[in-house]
C-alpha positions as CSV (number, residue, x, y, z in Angstrom):
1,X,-9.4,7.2,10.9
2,X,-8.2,3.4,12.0
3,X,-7.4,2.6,8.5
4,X,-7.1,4.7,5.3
5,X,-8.6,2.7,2.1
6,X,-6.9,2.5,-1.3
7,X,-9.7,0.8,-4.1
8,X,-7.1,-0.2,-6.7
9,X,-7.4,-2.2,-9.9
10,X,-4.4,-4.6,-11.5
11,X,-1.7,-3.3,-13.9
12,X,1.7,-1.3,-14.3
13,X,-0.4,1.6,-13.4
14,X,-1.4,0.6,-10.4
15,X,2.7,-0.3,-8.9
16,X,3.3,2.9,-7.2
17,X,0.7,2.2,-5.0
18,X,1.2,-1.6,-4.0
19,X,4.9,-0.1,-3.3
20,X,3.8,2.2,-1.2
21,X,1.7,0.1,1.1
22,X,4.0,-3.0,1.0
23,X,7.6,-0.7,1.6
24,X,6.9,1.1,4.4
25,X,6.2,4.6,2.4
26,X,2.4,5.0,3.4
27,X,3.9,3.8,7.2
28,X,7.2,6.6,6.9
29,X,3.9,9.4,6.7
30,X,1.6,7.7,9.4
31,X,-1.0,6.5,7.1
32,X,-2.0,2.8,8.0
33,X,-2.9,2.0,4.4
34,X,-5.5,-0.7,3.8
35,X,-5.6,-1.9,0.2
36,X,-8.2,-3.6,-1.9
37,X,-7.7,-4.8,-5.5
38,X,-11.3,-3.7,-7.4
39,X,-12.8,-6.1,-10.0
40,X,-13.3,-2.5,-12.4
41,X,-12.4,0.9,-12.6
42,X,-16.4,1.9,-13.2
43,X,-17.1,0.8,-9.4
44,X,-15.0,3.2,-7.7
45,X,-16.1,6.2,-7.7
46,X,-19.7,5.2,-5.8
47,X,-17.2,3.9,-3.6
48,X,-15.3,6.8,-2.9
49,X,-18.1,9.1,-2.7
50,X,-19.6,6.2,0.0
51,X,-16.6,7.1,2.2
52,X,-15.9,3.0,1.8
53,X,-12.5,4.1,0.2
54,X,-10.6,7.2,0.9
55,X,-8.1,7.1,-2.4
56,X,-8.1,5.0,-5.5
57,X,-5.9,5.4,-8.5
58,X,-8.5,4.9,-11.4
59,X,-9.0,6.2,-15.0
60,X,-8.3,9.8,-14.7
61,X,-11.1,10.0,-17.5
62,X,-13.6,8.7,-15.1
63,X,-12.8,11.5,-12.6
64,X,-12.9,14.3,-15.4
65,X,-16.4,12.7,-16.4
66,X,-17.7,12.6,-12.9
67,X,-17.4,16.5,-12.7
68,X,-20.7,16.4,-15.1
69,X,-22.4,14.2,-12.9
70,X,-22.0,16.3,-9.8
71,X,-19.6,13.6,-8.3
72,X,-17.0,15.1,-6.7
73,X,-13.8,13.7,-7.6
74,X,-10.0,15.3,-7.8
75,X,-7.2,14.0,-9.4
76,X,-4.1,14.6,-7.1
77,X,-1.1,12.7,-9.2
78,X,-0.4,11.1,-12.3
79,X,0.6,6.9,-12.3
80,X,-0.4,5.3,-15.7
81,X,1.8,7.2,-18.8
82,X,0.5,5.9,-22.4
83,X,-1.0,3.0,-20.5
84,X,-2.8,1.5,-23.0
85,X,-2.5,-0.5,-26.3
86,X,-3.7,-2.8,-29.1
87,X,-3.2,-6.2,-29.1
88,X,-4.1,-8.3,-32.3
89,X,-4.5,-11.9,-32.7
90,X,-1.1,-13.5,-33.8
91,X,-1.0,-14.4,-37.7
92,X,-3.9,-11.9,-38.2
93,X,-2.7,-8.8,-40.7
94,X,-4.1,-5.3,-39.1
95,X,-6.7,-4.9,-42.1
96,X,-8.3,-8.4,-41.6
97,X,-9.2,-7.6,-37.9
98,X,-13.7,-7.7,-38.1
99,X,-14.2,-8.0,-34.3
100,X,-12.4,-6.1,-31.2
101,X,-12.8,-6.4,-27.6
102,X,-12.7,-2.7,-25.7
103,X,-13.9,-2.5,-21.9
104,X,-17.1,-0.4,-20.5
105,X,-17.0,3.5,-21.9
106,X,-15.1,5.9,-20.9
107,X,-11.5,4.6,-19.6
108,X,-8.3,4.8,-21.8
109,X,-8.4,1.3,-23.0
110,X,-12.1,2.0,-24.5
111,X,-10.8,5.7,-25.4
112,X,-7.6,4.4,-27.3
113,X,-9.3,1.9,-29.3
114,X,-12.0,4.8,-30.3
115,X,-9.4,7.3,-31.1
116,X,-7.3,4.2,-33.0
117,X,-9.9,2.5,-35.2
118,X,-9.5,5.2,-38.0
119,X,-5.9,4.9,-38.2
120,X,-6.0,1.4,-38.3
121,X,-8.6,1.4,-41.2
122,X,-11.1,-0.5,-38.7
123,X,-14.0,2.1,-39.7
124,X,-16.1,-1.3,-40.4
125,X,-15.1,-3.4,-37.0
126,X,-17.8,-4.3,-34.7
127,X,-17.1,-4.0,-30.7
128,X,-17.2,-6.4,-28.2
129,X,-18.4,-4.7,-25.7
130,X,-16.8,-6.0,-22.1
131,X,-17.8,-5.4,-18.4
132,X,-14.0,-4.9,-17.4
133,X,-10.7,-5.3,-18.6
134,X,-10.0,-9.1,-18.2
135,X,-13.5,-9.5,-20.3
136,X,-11.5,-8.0,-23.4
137,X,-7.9,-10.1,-22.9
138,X,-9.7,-13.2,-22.2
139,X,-12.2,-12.2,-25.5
140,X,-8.4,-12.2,-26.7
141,X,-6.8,-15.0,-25.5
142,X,-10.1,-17.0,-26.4
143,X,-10.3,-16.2,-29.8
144,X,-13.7,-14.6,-29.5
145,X,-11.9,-11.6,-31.1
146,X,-9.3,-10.3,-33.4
147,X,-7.8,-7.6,-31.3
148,X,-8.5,-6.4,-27.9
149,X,-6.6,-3.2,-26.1
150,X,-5.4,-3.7,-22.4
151,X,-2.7,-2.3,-20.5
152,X,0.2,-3.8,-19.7
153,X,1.3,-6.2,-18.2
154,X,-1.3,-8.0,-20.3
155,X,-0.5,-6.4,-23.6
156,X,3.4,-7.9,-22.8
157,X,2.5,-10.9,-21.5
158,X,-0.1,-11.4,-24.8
159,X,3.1,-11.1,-26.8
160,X,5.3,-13.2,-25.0
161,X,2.9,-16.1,-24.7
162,X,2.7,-15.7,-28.4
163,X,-1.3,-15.1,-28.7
164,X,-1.0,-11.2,-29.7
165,X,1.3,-8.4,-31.3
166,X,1.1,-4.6,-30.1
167,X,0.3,-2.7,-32.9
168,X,-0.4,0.5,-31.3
169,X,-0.1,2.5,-27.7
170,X,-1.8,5.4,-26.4
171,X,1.0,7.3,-27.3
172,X,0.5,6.8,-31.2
173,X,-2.4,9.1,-30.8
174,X,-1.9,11.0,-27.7
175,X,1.7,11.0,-27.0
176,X,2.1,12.0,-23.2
177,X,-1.6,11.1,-22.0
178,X,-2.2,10.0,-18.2
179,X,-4.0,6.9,-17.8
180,X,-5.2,5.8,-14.1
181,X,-4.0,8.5,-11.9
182,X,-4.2,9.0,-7.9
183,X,-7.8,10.1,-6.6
184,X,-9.8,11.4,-4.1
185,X,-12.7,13.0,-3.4
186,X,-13.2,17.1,-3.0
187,X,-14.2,16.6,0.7
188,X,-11.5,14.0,1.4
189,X,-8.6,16.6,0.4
190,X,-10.5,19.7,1.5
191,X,-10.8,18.4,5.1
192,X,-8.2,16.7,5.4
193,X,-5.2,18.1,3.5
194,X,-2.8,16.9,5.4
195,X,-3.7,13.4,4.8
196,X,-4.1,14.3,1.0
197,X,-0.9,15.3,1.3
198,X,1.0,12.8,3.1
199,X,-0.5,10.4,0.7
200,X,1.0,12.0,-2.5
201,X,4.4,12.0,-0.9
202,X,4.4,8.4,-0.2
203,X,3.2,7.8,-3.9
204,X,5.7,9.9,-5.6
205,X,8.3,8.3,-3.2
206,X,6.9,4.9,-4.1
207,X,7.0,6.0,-8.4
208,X,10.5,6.8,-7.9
209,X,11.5,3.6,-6.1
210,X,9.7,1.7,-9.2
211,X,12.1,3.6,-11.6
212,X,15.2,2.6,-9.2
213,X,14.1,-0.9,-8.9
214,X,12.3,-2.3,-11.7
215,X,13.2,-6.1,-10.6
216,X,11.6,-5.7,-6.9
217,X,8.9,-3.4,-8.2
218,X,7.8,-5.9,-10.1
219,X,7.9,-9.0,-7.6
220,X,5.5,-7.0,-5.1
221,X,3.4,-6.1,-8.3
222,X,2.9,-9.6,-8.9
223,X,1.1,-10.5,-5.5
224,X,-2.0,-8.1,-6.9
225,X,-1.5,-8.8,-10.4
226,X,-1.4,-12.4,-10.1
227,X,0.8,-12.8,-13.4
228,X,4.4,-14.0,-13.6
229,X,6.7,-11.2,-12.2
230,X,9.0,-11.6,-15.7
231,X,6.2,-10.2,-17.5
232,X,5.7,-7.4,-15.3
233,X,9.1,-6.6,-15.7
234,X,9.0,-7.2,-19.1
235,X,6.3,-4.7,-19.1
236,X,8.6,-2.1,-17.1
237,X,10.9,-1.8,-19.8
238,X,8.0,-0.5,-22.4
239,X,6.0,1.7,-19.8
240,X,6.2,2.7,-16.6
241,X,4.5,5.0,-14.4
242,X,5.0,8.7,-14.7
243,X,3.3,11.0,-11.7
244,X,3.6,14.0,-14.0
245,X,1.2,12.6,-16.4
246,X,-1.2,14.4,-15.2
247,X,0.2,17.7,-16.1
248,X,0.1,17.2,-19.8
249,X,-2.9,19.5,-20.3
250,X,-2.6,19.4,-23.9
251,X,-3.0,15.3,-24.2
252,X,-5.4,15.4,-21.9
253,X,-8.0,18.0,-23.9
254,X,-7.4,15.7,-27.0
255,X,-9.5,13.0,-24.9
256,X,-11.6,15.1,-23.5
257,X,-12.6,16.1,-26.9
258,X,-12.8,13.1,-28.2
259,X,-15.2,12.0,-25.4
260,X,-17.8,14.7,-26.3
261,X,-17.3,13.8,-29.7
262,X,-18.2,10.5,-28.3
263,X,-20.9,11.5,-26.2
264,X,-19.6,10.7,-23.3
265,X,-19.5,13.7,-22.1
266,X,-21.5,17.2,-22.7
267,X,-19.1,19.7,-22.1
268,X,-15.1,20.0,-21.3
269,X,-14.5,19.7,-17.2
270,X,-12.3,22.4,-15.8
271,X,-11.9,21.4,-11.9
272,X,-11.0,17.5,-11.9
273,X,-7.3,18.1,-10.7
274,X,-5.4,19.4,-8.1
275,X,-1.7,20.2,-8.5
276,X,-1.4,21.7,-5.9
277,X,-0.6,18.9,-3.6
278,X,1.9,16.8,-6.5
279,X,4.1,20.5,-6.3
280,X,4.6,20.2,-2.8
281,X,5.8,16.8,-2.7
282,X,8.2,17.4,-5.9
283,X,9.7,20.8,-3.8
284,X,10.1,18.2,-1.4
285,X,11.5,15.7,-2.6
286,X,14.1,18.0,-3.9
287,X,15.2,19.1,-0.6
């Protein structure tokens, strides 16, 4: 394999990897890492499944979801932690918010503003329904809307810029919930373990250096995020990624009930992660 393809998207979540590929830790495990920034989360598993990209770090929801739809998918480590939150419109009170922006079903920011609206008292809102992300904070930032979720940076730099206020997190309603997670496909990590492998290490590596260097972490971050690296460190502060995310069975059932409440799913998925692979980097790491 001349080059091994990473589909990522644009937020905190997302830093371990552009770490990874731009300090050397994909290189230290002879992985020539290739990386392209995705315009939404909702395109990447065709392209996975395509062979077009060998890893992605997406909406762990989207991987559990694609177990129903026979597309083989595996979650190998956690990144996003509580990733997303609510942002309303500044000098708006919580109970005068009529119209929110949420992204296409079925990723946290969509799942967090479902599981939210009743504690918010927003039983009689009506959703804007966006194609990605940046449809909802521009929705935002446009005034189309009262509230929007995102993850951060956006949510921080909403504040700071004085358009929003965070009024609630993912971990108001599912405290220790993943959010877009390390991925590959069954085949990928079956066949090639040692790749799959290689590739975690580098990424756990990578999470830690983001916890040991915020300020640098968050200078690389801003070549693929395009916003001011202050935000992004801003953002660091409030949430940063967490690879064990993705053991928090418990959080992660919550949403998974929630989306069959939902209809997005028909039945609980069972095989969408492998630890297997995060455990040996960890014993590792500890070496």
């Amino acid at each position: 394999m001349d080059r091994v393809r990473f589909s990522l998207l644009r937020g905190v979540c997302q830093i371990p990897a552009y770490v990874a590929h731009v300090k050397g830790f994909f290189q230290k495990e002879n992985i020539p890492s290739e990386i392209n920034i995705e315009p939404t989360a909702w395109m990447v598993p065709t392209k996975l499944v395509n062979g077009d990209s060998q890893f992605a770090v997406i909406p762990w929801t989207r991987v559990a979801a694609a177990e129903e739809k026979e597309i083989p998918l595996v979650l190998l480590c956690g990144s996003g932690f509580e990733e997303a939150a609510i942002v309303v419109r500044k000098g708006l009170a919580v109970s005068e918010v009529k119209k929110v922006a949420v992204p296409h079903r079925g990723g946290m920011k969509d799942l967090t503003a479902m599981g939210l609206i009743e504690s918010l008292g927003w039983k009689d809102v009506e959703l804007f329904r966006q194609p990605s992300g940046d449809g909802a904070i521009i929705s935002l930032f446009g005034q189309g809307v009262d509230a929007a979720s995102m993850v951060e940076p956006y949510a921080t730099m909403m504040e700071a810029l004085g358009v929003g206020i965070i009024v609630k997190r993912t971990g108001d309603v599912w405290p220790g919930a993943p959010g877009c997670s390390l991925t590959t496909t069954v085949q990928m990590k079956t066949k090639n373990p040692e790749l799959a492998e290689g590739v975690v290490r580098a990424f756990v590596r990578a999470a830690r250096f983001v916890h040991e260097n915020p300020e640098e972490s968050a200078e690389i971050a801003h070549r693929y995020i395009g916003v001011h690296s202050r935000f992004i460190r801003q953002a660091l502060e409030r949430n940063r990624p967490h690879v064990d995310a993705i053991r928090n069975q418990d959080a992660m059932d919550r949403v998974l009930s929630l989306m069959m409440k939902l209809g997005y799913i028909q039945k609980m998925p069972s095989d969408y992660k492998d630890l297997s692979f995060l455990n040996k980097a960890a014993s590792n790491l500890k070496r």
